[in-house]
C-alpha positions as CSV (number, residue, x, y, z in Angstrom):
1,X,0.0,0.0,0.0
2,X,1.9,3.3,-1.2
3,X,0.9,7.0,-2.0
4,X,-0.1,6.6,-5.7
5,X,0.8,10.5,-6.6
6,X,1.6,14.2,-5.8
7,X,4.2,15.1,-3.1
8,X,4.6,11.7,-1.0
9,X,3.9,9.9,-4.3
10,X,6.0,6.2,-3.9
11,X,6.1,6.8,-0.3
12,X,5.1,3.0,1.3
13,X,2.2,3.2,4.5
14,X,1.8,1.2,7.4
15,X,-0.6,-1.2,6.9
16,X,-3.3,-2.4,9.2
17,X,-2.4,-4.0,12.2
18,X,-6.3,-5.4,12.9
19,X,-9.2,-6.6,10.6
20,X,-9.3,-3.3,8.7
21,X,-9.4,-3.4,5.0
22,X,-7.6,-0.4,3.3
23,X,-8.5,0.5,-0.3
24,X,-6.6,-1.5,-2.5
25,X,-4.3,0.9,-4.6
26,X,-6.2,0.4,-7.9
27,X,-9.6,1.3,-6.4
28,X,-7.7,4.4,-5.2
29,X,-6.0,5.5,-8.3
30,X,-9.7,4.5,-10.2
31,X,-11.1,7.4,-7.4
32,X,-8.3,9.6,-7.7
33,X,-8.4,9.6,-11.2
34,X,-12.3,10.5,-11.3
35,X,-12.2,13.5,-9.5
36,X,-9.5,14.8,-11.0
37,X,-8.7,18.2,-10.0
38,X,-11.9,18.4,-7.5
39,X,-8.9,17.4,-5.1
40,X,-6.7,20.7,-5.5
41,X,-7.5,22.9,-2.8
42,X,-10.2,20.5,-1.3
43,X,-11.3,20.5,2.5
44,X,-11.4,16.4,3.1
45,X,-13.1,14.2,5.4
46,X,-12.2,10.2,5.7
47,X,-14.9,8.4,7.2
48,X,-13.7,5.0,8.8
49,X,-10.2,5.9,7.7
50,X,-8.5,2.9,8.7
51,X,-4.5,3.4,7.1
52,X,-5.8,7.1,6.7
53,X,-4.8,6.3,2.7
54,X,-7.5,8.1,1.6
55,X,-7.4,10.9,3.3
56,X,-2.9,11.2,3.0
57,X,-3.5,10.5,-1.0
58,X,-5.6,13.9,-1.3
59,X,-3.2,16.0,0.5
60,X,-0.5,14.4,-1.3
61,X,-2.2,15.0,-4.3
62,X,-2.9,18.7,-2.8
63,X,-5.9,19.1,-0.7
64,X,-6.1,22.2,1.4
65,X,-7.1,19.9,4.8
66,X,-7.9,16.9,5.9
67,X,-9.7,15.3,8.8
68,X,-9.4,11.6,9.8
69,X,-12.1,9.8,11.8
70,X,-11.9,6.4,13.1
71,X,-13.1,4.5,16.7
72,X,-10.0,2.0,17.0
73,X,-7.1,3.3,19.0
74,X,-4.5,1.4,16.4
75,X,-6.1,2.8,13.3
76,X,-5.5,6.2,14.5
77,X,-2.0,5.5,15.5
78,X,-1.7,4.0,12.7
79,X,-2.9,7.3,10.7
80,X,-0.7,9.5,13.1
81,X,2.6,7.3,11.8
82,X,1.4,7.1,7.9
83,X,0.8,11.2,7.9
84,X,4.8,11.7,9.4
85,X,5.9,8.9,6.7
86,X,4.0,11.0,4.2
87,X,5.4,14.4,5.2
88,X,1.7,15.6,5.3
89,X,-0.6,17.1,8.0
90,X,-4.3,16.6,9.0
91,X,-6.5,16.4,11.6
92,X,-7.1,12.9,13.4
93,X,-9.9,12.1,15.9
94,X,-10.6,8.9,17.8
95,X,-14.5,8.7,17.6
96,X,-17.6,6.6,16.4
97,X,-18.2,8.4,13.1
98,X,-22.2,8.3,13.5
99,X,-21.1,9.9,17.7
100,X,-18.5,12.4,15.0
101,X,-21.5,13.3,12.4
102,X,-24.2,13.6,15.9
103,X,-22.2,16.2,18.0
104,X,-20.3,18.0,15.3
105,X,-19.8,21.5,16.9
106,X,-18.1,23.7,13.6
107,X,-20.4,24.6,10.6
108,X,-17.4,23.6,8.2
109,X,-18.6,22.0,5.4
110,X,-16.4,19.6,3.1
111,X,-15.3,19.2,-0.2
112,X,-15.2,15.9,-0.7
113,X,-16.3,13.2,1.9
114,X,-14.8,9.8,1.4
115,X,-16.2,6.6,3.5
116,X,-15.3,3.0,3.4
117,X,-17.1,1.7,5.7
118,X,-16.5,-2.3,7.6
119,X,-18.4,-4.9,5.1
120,X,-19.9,-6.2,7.8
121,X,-22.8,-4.7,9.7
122,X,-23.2,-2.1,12.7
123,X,-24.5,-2.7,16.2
124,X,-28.1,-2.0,15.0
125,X,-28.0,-4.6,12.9
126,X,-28.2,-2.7,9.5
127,X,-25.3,-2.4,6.9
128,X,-23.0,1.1,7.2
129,X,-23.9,2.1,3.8
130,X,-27.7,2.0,4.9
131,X,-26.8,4.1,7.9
132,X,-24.6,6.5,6.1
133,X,-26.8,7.3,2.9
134,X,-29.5,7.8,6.0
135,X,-27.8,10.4,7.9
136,X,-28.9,13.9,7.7
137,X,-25.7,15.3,9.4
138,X,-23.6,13.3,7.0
139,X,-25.5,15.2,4.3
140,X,-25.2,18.3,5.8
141,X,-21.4,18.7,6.2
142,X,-20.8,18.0,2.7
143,X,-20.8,20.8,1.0
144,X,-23.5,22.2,-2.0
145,X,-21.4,21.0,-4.4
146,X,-19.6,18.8,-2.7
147,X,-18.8,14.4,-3.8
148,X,-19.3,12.0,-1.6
149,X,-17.4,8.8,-2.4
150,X,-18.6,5.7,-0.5
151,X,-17.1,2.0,-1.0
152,X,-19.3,-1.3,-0.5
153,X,-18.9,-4.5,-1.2
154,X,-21.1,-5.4,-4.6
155,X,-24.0,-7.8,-3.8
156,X,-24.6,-5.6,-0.9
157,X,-28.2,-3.9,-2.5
158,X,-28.2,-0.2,-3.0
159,X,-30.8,1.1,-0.6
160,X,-33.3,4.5,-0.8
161,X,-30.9,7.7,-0.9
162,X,-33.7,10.4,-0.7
163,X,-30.6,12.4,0.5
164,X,-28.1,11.9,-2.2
165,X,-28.2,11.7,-6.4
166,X,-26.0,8.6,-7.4
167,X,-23.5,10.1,-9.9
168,X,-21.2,7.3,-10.9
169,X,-20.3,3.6,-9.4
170,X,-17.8,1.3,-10.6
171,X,-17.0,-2.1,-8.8
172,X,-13.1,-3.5,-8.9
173,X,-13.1,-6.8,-7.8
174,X,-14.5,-6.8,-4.4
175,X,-15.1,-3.0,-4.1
176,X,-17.9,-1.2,-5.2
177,X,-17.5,2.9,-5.2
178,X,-20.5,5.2,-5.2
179,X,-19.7,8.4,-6.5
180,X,-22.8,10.7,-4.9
181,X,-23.7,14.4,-4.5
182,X,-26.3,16.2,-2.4
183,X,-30.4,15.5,-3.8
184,X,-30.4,19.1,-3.8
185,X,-28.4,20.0,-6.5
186,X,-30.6,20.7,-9.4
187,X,-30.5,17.6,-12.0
188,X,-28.6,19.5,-14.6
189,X,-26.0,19.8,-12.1
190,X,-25.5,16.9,-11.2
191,X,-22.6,14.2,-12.7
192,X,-20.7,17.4,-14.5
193,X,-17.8,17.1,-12.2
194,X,-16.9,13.6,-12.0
195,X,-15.6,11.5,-15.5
């Protein structure tokens, strides 16, 4: 697992040291590579983020800021130790992400959300991208304009998003990506900035 591109392009990260499952390179460059130059100057979220590869690939690739949110205490040191390796800075939290989206404080809206989510289900039950494409907060701290990239595994069934318009997916192997925006963009707006 390596920094596809930008300033800490080559550079190798740490993998996981529990049952995480970071986003294999190809998926990564596949994402990178649809939104393009969305990423230059971007204010970036990563949901679940594991290795934090999503989130260190956009600032490598020269996001203005990223925040990294994740509940296990080794994923986050984890994160912490692939940003020095990287030579890149954000922000990392140890927290539930639904507990992060619930009691949010700032009105700082992002750019470009990413999420990749555990395959298997949550507490309740339900499967992560149910919850996710559910949750008003989430919705709301993206902003107007703003992509929402969320990976799931393929046979896992798309569920109602009265909250989001599905702009692209693409499955690699065992990865599905959702490429969404906000269901209140007007429809002409919507799938112009993503190839």
């Amino acid at each position: 697992m390596r920094v596809i591109a930008g300033t800490a392009g080559g550079i190798r990260l740490e993998g996981p040291k529990n049952d995480v499952r970071p986003t294999m390179d190809r998926v990564k460059a596949a994402i990178f590579s649809s939104l393009g130059d969305r990423i230059i100057g971007a204010r970036v979220l990563d949901l679940f983020a594991g290795t934090g590869a999503l989130g260190i690939e956009a600032l490598s690739r020269g996001a203005a800021e990223a925040a990294f949110i994740d509940h296990d205490r080794s994923a986050v040191e984890v994160i912490e130790r692939n940003l020095r390796k990287a030579g890149v800075s954000g922000r990392v939290q140890k927290r539930d992400v639904f507990d992060f989206l619930k009691r949010r404080r700032s009105g700082k809206k992002y750019d470009i959300i990413f999420a990749d989510p555990p395959y298997d289900r949550a507490k309740s039950g339900d499967p992560f991208t149910k919850l996710l494409l559910a949750n008003n907060e989430l919705a709301g701290i993206l902003d107007s304009d703003g992509i929402f990239v969320l990976e799931k595994m393929p046979a896992e069934r798309l569920p109602p998003a009265r909250l989001w318009n599905l702009i692209r997916d693409k499955t690699y192997g065992a990865t599905e990506v959702l490429f969404l925006q906000s269901a209140s963009l007007p429809a002409d707006a919507v799938g112009r900035s993503v190839a």
